[in-house]
C-alpha positions as CSV (number, residue, x, y, z in Angstrom):
1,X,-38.5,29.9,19.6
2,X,-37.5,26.6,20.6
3,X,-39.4,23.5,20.7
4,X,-38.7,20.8,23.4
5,X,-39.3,17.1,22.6
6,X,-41.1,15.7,25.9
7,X,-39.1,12.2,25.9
8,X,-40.9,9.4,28.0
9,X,-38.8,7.8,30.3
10,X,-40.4,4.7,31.6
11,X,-38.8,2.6,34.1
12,X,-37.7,-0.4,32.7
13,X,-39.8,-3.6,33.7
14,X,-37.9,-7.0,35.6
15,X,-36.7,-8.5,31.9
16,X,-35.3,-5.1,30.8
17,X,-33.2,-4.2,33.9
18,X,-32.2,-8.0,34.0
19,X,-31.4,-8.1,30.3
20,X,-32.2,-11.5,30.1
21,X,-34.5,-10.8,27.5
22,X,-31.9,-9.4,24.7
23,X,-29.3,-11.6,25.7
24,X,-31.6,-14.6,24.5
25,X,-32.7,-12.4,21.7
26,X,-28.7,-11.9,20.6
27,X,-28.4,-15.6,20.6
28,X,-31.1,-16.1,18.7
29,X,-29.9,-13.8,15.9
30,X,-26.5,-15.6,16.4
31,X,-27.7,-19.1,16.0
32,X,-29.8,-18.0,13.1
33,X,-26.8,-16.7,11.2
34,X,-24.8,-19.9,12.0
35,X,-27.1,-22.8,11.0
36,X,-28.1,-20.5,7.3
37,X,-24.2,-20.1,7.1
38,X,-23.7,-24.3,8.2
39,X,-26.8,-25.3,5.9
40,X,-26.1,-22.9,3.4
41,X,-21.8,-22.6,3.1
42,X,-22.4,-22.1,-1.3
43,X,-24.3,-18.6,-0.2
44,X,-20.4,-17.7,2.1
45,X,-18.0,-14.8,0.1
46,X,-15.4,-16.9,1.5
47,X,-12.0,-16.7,-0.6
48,X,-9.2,-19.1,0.4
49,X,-6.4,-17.2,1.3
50,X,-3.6,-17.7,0.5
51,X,-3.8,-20.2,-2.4
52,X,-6.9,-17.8,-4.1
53,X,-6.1,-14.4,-4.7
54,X,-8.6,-11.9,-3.9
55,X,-9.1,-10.0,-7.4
56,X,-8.3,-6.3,-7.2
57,X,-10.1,-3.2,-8.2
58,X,-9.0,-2.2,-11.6
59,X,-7.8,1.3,-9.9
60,X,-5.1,3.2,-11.4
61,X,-4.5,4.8,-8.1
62,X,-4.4,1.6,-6.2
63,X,-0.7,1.7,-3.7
64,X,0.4,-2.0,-3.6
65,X,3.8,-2.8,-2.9
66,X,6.7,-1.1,-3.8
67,X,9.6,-1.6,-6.5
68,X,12.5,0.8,-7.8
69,X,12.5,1.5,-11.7
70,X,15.2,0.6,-13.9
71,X,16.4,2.9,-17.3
72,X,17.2,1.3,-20.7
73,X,20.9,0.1,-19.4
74,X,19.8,-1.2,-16.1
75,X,20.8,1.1,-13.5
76,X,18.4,2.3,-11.3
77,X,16.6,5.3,-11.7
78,X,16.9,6.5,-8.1
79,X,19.9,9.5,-7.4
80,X,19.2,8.8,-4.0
81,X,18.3,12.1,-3.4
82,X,16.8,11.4,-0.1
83,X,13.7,13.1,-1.0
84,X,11.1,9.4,-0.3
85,X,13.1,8.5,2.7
86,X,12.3,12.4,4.2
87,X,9.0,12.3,3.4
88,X,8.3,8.8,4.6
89,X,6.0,9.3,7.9
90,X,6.6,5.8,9.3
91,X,10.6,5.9,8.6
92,X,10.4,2.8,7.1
93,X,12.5,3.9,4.0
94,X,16.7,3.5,5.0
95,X,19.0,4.7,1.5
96,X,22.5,4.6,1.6
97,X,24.1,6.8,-1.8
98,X,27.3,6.0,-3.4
99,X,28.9,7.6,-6.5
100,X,29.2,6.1,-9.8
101,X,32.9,5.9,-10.2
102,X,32.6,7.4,-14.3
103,X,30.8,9.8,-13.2
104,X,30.6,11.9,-10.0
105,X,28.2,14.1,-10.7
106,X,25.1,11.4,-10.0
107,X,24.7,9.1,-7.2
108,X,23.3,6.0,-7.3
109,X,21.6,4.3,-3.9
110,X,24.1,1.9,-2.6
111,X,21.6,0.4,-0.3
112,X,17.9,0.9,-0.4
113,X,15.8,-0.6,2.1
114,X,11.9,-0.5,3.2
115,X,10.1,-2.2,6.1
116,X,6.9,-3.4,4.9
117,X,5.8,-3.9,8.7
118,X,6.7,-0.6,9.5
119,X,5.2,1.0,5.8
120,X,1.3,2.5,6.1
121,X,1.2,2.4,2.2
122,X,0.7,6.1,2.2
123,X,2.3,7.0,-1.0
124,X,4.1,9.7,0.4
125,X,7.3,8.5,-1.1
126,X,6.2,8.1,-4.4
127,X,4.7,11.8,-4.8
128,X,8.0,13.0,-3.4
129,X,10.3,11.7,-6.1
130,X,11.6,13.7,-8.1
131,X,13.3,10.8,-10.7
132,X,9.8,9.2,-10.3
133,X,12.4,6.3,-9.4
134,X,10.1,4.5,-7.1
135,X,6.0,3.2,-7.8
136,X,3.8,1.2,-5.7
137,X,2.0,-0.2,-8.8
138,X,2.9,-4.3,-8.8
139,X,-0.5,-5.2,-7.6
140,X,1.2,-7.2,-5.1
141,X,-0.2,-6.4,-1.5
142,X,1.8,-7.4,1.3
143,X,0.1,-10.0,3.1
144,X,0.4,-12.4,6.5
145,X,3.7,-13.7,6.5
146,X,5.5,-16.3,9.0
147,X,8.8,-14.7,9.1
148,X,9.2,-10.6,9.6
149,X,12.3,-10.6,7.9
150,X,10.2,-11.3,4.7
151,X,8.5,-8.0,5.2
152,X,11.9,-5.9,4.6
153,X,12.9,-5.8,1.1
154,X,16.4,-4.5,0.1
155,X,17.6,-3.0,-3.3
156,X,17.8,-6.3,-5.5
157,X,14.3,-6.9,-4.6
158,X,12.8,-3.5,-4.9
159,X,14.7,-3.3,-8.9
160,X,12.6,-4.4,-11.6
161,X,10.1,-2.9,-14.1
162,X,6.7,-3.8,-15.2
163,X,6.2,-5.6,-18.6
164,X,5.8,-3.0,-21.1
165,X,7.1,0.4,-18.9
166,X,6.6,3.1,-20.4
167,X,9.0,5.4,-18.6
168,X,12.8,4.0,-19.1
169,X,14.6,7.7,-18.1
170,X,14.3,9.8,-15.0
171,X,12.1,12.9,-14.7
172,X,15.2,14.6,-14.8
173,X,16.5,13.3,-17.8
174,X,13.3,13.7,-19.7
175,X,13.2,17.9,-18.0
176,X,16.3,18.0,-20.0
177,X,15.3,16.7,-22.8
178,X,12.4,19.1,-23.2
179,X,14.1,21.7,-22.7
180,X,16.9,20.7,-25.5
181,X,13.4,20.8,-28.2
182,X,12.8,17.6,-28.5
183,X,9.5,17.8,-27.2
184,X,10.2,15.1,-24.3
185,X,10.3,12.0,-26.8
186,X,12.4,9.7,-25.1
């Protein structure tokens, strides 16, 4: 069976339809919170932004902004295969692919360019590469800027590795590797 709730539904007196009443009540919580903060300012989280860094989470998974990885002889691991820039959701990722002239079998990304305003640091590009060419692991977050031109990065500032990468070939190098039994030492 079902049970009704009898709700009481008493008209509202002069204060309450005026709502004088909570207006003066909301500025008395406001006021309240302003002189503890103004007598107070020690007890404030306040970090100054942009000289003092907020400290991040220690987070493996933590997207920051993005950077291209480089193998053992420099070149960049991407084959610009397309794959990030197709499963990008925002568009932000533009590659252009030109052909190493020693060898035409593998491409190389001519141009690589991302739009940082555009980018919703989703990750999407990073889970579709199949070179794992591309991280968002420089605990670097993209923050306010005064110029938007700062915001899109092109290939010489995307290249670069972390101190102490781990990973110096492609995931399809290593794949081959493995499969010539050496166990994927690299």
């Amino acid at each position: 069976m079902i049970s009704v709730k009898k709700v009481n539904n008493r008209p509202l007196g002069f204060l309450e339809r005026v709502y004088l009443w909570e207006v003066v009540k909301g500025i008395g919580v406001t006021a309240g919170h302003f002189f503890s903060n103004l007598l107070h300012p020690s007890r404030l989280p306040t970090i100054r932004y942009p000289e003092q860094a907020s400290p991040l989470p220690g987070n493996a998974n933590l997207r920051t902004r993005h950077r291209l990885k480089l193998r053992a002889d420099g070149t960049p691991k991407c084959v610009a295969c397309f794959m990030c820039q197709t499963a990008c959701p925002a568009y932000c990722i533009k590659i252009e692919a030109a052909e190493y002239p020693d060898n035409p079998v593998e491409k190389y990304p001519a141009s690589f360019d991302i739009d940082l305003a555009r980018c919703v640091v989703c990750g999407m590009c990073v889970e579709a590469c199949p070179e794992d060419a591309i991280a968002m692991d420089t605990r670097e977050l993209p923050g306010g800027v005064e110029d938007r031109n700062t915001l899109l990065l092109n290939k010489e500032a995307l290249l670069r590795n972390l101190p102490g990468e781990p990973s110096l070939l492609g995931a399809a190098n290593r794949l081959a590797k493995r499969g010539a039994g050496n166990g994927g030492a690299q």
